[in-house]
N, C-alpha and C positions, 0 to 999 in steps of 0.2 A: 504494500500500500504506500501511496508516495505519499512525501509531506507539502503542505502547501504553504505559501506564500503570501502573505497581504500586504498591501504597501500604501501610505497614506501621501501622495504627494502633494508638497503645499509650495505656493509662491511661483514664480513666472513660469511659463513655457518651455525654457531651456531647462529646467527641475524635469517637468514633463517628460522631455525626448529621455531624459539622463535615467530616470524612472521606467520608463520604456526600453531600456540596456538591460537594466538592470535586470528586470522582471524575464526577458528572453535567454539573460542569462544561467536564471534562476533553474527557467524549462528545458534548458540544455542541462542541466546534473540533477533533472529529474523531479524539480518542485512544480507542481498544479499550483497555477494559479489561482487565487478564492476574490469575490469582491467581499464580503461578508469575514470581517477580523476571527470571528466566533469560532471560526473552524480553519483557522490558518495556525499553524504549527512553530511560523516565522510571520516576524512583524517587523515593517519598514519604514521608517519614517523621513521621508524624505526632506529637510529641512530648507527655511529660508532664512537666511541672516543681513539681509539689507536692510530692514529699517528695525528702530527699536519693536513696533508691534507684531512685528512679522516672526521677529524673536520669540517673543510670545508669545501668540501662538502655537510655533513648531513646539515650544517645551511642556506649553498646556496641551498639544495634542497627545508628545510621546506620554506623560504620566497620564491621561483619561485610558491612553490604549493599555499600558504598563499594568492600572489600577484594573481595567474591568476582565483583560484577560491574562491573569498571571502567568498563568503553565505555557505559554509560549514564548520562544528566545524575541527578543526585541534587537533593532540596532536603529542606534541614534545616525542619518546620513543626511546626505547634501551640504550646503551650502553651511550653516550655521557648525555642524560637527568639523568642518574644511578649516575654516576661519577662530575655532578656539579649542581645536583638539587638546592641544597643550593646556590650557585653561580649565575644561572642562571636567570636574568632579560631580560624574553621574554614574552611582555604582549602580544603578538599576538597571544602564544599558548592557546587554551580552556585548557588544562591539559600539565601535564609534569608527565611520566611515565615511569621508566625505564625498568631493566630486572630482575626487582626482583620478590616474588613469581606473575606469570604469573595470574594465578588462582584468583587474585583483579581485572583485568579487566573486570569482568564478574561486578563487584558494581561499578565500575569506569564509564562503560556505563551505570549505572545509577543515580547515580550522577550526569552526566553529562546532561543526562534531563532535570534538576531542576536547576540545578549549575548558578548563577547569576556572578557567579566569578570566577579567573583562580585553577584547582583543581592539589594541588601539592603531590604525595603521600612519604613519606617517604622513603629514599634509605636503602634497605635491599639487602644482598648477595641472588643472587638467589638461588632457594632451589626445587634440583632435585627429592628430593622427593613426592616433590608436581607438576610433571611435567606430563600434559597428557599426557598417550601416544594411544589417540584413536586421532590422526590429522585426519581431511578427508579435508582441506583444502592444496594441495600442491604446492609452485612457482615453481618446478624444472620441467626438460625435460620429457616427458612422458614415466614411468615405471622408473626413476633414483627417488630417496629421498637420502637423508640424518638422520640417527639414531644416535644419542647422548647421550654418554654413561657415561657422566659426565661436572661437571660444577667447575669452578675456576683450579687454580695451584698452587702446592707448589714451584717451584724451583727460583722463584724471581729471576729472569734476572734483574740485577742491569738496563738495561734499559727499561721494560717492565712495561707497565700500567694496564696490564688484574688482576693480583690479587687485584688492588686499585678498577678496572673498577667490576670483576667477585666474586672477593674472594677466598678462596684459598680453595684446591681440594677436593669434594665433589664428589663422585662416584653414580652414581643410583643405585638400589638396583637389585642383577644381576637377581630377577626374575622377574624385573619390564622392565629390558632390553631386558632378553628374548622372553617375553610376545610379545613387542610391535614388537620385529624382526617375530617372529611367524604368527602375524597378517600382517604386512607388505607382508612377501609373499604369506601369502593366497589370500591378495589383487592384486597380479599379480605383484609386481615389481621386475624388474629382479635386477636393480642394487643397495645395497646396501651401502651407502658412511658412516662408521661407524669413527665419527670426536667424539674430546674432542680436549683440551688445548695441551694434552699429552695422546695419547691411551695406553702408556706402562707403566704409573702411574696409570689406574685401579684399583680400592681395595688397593692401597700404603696406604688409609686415613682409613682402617680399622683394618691394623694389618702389614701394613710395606713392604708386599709383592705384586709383581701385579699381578693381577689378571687375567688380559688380555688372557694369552696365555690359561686359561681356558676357558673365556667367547667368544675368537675367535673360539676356534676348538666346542667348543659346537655349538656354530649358524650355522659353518660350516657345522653339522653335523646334521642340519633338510634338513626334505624330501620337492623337491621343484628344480621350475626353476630358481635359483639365481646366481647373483655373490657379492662377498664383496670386497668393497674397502675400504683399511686403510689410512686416512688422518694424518696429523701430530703423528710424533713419534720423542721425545727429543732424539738425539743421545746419549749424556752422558748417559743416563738410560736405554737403547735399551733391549729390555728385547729377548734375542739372541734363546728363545724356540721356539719364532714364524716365525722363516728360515724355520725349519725344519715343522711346523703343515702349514705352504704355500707348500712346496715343494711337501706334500704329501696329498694335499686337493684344487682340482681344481676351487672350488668354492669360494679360496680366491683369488683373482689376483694377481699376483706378480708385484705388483706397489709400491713403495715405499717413502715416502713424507718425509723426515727427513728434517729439517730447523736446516745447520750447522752454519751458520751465519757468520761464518770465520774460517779461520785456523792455525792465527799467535798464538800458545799459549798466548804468551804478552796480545793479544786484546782484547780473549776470557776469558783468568782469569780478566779481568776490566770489563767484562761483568757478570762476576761471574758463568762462565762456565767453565769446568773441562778436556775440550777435548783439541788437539793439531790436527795440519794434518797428524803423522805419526797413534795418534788412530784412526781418522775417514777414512783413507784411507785402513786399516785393516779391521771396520766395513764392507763398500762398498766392500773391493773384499772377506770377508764372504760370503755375500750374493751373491754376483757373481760366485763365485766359486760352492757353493750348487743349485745355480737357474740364469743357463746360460741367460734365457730369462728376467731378473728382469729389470724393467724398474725403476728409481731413480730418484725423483725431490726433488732441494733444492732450502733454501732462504739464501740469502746473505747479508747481511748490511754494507755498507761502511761508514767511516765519526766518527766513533764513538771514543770518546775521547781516545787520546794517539795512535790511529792508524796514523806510519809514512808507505813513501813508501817501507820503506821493509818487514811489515807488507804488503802493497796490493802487493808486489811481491813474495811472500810467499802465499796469495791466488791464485791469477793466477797459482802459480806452482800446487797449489792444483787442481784446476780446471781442469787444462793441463791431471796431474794424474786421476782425479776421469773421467771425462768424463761422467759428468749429461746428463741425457737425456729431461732433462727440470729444468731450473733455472730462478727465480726470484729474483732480488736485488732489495733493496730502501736505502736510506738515512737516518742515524739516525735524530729522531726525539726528540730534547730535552723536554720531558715529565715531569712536574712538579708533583714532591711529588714521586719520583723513583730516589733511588740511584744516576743513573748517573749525575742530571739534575744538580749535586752541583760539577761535575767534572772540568767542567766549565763554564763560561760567556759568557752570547750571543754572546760579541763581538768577542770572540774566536771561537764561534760555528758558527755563519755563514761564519768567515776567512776556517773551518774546512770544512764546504758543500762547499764551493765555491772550495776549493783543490780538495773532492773527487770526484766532479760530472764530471769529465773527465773522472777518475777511474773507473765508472759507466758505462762508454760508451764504455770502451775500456773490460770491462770484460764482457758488454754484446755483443761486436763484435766477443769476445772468444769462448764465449759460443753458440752464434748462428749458430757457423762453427762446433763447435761440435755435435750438435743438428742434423744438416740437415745430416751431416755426420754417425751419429748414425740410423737416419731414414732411412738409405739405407738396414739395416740388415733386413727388414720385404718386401721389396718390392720380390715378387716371392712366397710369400708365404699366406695361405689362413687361417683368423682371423673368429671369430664370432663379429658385430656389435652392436651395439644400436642406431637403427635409429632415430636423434632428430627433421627433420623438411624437408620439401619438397622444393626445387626450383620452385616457383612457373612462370610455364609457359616452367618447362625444365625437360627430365628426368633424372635427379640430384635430388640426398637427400644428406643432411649431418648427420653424425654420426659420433662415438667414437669405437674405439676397444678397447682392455684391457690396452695400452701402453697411453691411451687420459682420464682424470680424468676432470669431468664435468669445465666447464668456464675458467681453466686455461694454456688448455695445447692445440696443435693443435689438426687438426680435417681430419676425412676422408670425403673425396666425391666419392660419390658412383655412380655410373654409371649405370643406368637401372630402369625398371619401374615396378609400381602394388606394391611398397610397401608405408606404411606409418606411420607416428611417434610414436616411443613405438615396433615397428617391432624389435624379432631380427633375423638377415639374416647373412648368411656366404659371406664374400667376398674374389675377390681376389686381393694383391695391387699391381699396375702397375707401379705405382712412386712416384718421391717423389716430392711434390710441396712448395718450401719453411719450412714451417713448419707441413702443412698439407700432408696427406697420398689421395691419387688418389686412387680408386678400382672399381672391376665390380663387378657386383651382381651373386653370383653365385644361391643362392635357399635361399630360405624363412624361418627359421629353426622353428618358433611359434612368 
């Protein structure tokens, strides 16, 4: 009787794919995969350690899982075990495992066999080149995955943990990228979510230039029912060829994830970034201008040292102008051992959260009225879907059109029956519901 497996992955996308190794790995030396912790033998925790909440989280998830199901080995991984192995005095993990090369968990599960004691492995930068890319283990929505085309960052955001947490930019080898995009759609999935730290720093680690708009229009350019979606792109380095290799290649969506973070120049050079909001509002109506349908999602950060209110009133103006069609803000996070964290004193940093978190509320009340109001530009008009899940007991499905990027953005509901999850179908949308798109099912398209 084999043993099984459960894995709790938390925190971004690249946790995801890494979670996704893991797990295939697990079913090469013979672990059954369980969604259900209750009956898994081995517990995973896949962790995130970029902000302080995120922290929290991973540590409240391993003890809920640690506390409800004893009799099974736990190990503390990801991100947060990477980043404090050394630190970390958690004797109730069997192992501590971060995200470094992936390809050790395969003697780690065994070890862990034998192991009388807790198993701590050395923290190592992960290393994409040692990255499978035969996954047959996927948590994502049926026919969506996620392909990752690179590992760490150079651009050190004076407030930023991932090159301490990831290391800094390491590109996969583009015919180990291609390969794995190759197989990907022979396996049927339509939507590709192609993530790194930075998609437009590509190849930057091999000879200074990116590579990206190469290794976009190439994948664009296999035979096959796909679409691609590009996650994070650094605006200061926006690599401006790939407007035009979207505009004229249908199978990239015109979706756009930039994370401007602000746009008081002041804020952003303390953050050790090089934009202002008259460049990024140039950016944004580039792409508007060549590709009227572009849909644009940004992250925002409030709270970060030296930001006064003419700085967040210099955002809002931004906002006002740009007119995201989906935005995300949080709160900086004082991050030890980065730049900023010596900017100031807790006791000035929590005086500092406590001013912005109003600022929070009032720019996400902005944005929400921009949103819904942006939403009305597709209502009349007929989309192709990706059908993610049924209402069970109604004929309602939920799904994503090209304007909706998996987990973080609203959602269509689709009206009509005889389809099911991984379907994709044409619809057509009738309105607009808060943040989600209402549609009827016109026909079945594969």
């Amino acid at each position: 009787m084999s043993k099984k497996i459960y894995i709790e992955s938390l925190g971004c996308a690249k946790n995801q794919v890494d979670s996704e190794i893991i797990l295939t790995i697990a079913k090469e030396k013979g672990y059954e995969v369980t969604k259900d912790p209750k009956d898994a033998d081995l517990l995973f925790v896949n962790t995130c350690g970029f902000i302080e909440s995120a922290k929290e989280e991973s540590i409240n998830t391993f003890f809920s899982l640690k506390d409800n199901f004893p009799n099974a080995k736990i190990i503390l991984g990801g991100c947060l075990a990477e980043r404090y192995s050394k630190e970390l005095e958690l004797e109730e993990a069997d192992a501590i495992f971060g995200n470094h090369d992936l390809s050790k968990f395969s003697n780690l599960l065994d070890e862990l066999e034998k192991a009388d004691e807790q198993i701590v492995l050395a923290p190592e930068y992960p290393d994409p080149d040692k990255d499978k890319d035969d996954r047959n283990e996927f948590l994502s929505m049926p026919r969506s995955c996620y392909l990752k085309i690179s590992e760490g960052c150079n651009h050190r955001c004076n407030y930023c943990a991932i090159p301490i947490i990831r290391g800094p930019l390491r590109s996969r080898p583009m015919d180990n990228v291609l390969a794995e995009a190759k197989r990907l759609i022979s396996e049927g999935f339509y939507e590709i979510n192609l993530i790194a730290q930075d998609l437009g720093a590509y190849g930057t680690d091999w000879d200074g230039k990116s590579h990206f708009p190469e290794l976009l229009k190439t994948i664009a350019e296999f035979e096959g029912n796909f679409v691609l979606r590009l996650l994070y792109i650094h605006p200061d380095t926006f690599p401006l060829e790939i407007i035009d290799i979207i505009k004229n290649n249908k199978k990239v969506l015109p979706y756009f994830d930039i994370p401007f973070q602000h746009a008081s120049e002041r804020v952003l050079k303390g953050m050790k970034r090089t934009g202002n909001r008259e460049k990024y509002l140039a950016l944004i109506n580039n792409i508007r201008t060549q590709i009227p349908e572009a849909v644009i999602r940004t992250t925002l950060m409030l709270g970060f040292p030296g930001e006064e209110r003419e700085d967040f009133d210099e955002l809002l103006r931004f906002v006002r102008e740009a007119r995201f069609d989906w935005m995300g803000s949080f709160l900086y996070s004082r991050e030890e051992d980065t730049p900023a964290f010596d900017m100031r004193g807790e006791r000035e940093h929590k005086k500092a959260i406590k001013r912005a978190t109003p600022w929070k509320a009032e720019l996400e009340e902005l944005q929400s009225k921009i949103t819904e109001e942006n939403l009305e530009r597709f209502v009349g008009k007929k989309y192709l879907a990706l059908v993610e899940e049924n209402i069970k007991g109604e004929d309602l499905s939920i799904a994503r059109i090209y304007s909706q990027a998996p987990e973080v953005d609203g959602l269509t509901v689709i009206m009509g029956e005889g389809i099911n999850p991984g379907d994709v179908v044409e619809v057509g949308i009738r309105k607009v519901r808060g943040v989600d798109l209402e549609a009827i099912l016109i026909r079945k398209v594969f």
